[in-house]
N, C-alpha and C positions, 0 to 999 in steps of 0.2 A: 167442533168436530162431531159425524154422526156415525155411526154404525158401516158406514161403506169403509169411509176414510181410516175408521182406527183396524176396518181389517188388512187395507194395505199397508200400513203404517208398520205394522206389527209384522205383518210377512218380510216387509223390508229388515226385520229385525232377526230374523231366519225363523219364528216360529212356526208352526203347523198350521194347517188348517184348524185343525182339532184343537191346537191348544189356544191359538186365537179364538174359536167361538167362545172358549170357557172367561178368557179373559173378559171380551165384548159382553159375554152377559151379567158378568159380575159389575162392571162399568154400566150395561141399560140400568141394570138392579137398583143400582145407586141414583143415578139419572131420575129414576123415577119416583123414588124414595125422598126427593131434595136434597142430596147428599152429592153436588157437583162436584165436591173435593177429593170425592174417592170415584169420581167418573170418567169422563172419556180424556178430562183435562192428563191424567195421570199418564197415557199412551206418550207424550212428549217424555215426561220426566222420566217414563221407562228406558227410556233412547239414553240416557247416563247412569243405568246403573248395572253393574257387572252381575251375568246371570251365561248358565251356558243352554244354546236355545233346544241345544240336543240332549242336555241331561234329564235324567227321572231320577224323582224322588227312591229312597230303598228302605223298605221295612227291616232295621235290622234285628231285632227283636219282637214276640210276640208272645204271656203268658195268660192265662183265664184273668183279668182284669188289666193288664198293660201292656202295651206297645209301645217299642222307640221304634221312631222314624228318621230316617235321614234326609236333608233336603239335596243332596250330592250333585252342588251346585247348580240345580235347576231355579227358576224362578220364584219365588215364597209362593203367589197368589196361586201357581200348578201345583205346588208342594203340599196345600192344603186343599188344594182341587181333589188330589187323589188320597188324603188320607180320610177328606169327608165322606167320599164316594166310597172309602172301603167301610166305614161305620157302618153307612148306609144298607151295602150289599150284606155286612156280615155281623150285627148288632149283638152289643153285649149282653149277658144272657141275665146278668145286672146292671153290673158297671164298669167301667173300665178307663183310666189313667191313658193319656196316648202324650209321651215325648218326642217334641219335631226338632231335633237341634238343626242347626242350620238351614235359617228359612224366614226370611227376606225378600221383597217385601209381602206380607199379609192381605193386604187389602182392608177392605170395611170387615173388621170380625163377626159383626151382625149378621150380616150376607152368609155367612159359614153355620154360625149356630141357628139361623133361620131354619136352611137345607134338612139339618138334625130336628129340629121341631116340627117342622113339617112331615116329617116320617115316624113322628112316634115319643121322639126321644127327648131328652131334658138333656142339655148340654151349656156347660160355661168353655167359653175361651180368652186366655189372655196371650198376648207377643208382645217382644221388646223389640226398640228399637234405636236409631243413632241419638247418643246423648243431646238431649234438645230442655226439658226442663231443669233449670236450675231452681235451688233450694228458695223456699219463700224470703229472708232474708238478701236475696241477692248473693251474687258471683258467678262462677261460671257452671253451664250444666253440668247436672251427676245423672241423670235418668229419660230414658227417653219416656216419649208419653205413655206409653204404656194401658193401651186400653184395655178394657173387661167387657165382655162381651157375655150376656145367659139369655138363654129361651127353654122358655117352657109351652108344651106341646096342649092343646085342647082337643075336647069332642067337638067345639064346633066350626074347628077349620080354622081360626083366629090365634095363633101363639101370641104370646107375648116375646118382645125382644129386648130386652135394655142393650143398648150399646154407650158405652162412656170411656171415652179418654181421658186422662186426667189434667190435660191441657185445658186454659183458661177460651182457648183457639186451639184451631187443627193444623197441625203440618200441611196440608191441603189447604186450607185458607190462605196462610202464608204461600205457598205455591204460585198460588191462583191471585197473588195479589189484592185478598179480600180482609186479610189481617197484616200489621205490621209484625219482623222477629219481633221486636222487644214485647208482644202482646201472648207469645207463646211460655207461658207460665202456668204456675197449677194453678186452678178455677179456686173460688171459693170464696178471694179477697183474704178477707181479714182473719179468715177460715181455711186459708189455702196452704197449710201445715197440713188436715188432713187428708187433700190430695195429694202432699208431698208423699205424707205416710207411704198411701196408697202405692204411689209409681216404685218407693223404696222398693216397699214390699212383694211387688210382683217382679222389678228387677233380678232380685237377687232369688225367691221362688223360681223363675224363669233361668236365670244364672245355674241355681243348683242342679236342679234338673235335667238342661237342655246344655250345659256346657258356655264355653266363653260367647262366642257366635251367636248374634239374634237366634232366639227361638220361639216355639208358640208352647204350650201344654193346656189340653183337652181334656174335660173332665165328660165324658158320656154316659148316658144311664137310661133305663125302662122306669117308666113314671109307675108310681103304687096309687096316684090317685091323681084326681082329676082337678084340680083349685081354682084353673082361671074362669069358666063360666060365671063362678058363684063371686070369683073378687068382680068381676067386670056390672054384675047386677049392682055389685056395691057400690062400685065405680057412676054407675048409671052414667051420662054423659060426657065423661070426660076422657079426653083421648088418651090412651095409654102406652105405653111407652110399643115403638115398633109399629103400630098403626098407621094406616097409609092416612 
């Protein structure tokens, strides 16, 4: 599928003009990125999953460092479309906490904390999602993957991005038929306790916060200094995490 196809695809789906280009780019982003599994492939698997095409997200809260957000049944990837865009337009004067409850699905969370780094900012993002890993022992899933997502911003146009789910494989792999289910576990092997940790932990952070309902929480901030030129010298050749 390319760029034409997932914007009628998507219209077929009642969305906007507008809010199909945000998706389509979030999907090239990826595409380009090597990340097919959070690419155009996902326009199908949008087509099952409950979203209303006319709702907008609603800021219901706003203090000098936090924001709740509501995602008031629109789709996750709009949901965080507009609460990136409001960082962006209206940046914290530190820092600032932002709670999205109800806000499924996410997308690639790199893609989001890119947007933030590229304007300035140092941001982490983590969201939950449908119980998919179970405990390194075996049984049945407690957690979904649960990625984690930071960038930090440079002087020389270069952020760094880490993006990591704590799946062994990505729900998108499985999707896409490029992982088997049984292969969606936490990473690590013999070590994949502390990815279990991990997905525990952002679960139930994400749970407190954001309420029963998939959520995301944003941690946004104005950098006091500058680090990555100088890791990257250190680095000398070797590709770091979010490089194309």
């Amino acid at each position: 599928m390319d760029a034409i196809e997932a914007r009628r695809r998507l219209g077929e789906l009642g969305l906007s003009e507008a809010d199909a280009a945000a998706l389509i780019e979030h999907f090239a982003d990826c595409e380009a990125r090597g990340k097919a599994s959070h690419g155009f492939s996902r326009v199908e698997w949008l087509a099952n999953q409950r979203f209303d095409a006319d709702a907008r997200p609603k800021l219901l809260a706003a203090a000098p460092g936090f924001e709740r957000w509501d995602g008031n049944g629109a789709l996750g990837y709009l949901v965080l479309h507009a609460v990136v865009g409001s960082q962006v337009a209206a940046p914290p004067d530190d820092a600032r906490v932002v709670v999205v409850q109800r806000c499924f699905p996410s997308g690639a969370l790199g893609y989001w904390v890119r947007r933030l780094a590229e304007c300035g900012l140092v941001a982490a993002l983590t969201a939950t999602s449908p119980r998919r890993l179970p405990p390194p022992g075996g049984g049945e899933p407690l957690t979904g993957t649960n990625p984690l997502a930071i960038a930090v911003p440079s002087s020389d146009g270069r952020p760094i991005v880490a993006d990591v789910s704590m799946g062994g494989v990505t729900h998108g792999d499985v999707l896409r038929g490029e992982a088997r289910p049984e292969q969606l576990v936490p990473f690590g092997g013999e070590q994949s306790h502390k990815a279990f940790a991990l997905a525990v932990g952002l679960e139930l952070l994400v749970g407190a916060l954001a309420g029963p309902e998939h959520g995301a929480v944003l941690v946004v901030a104005r950098p006091d200094a500058d680090p990555v030129p100088a890791f990257r010298a250190l680095a000398a050749s070797v590709r770091l995490p979010g490089d194309a």
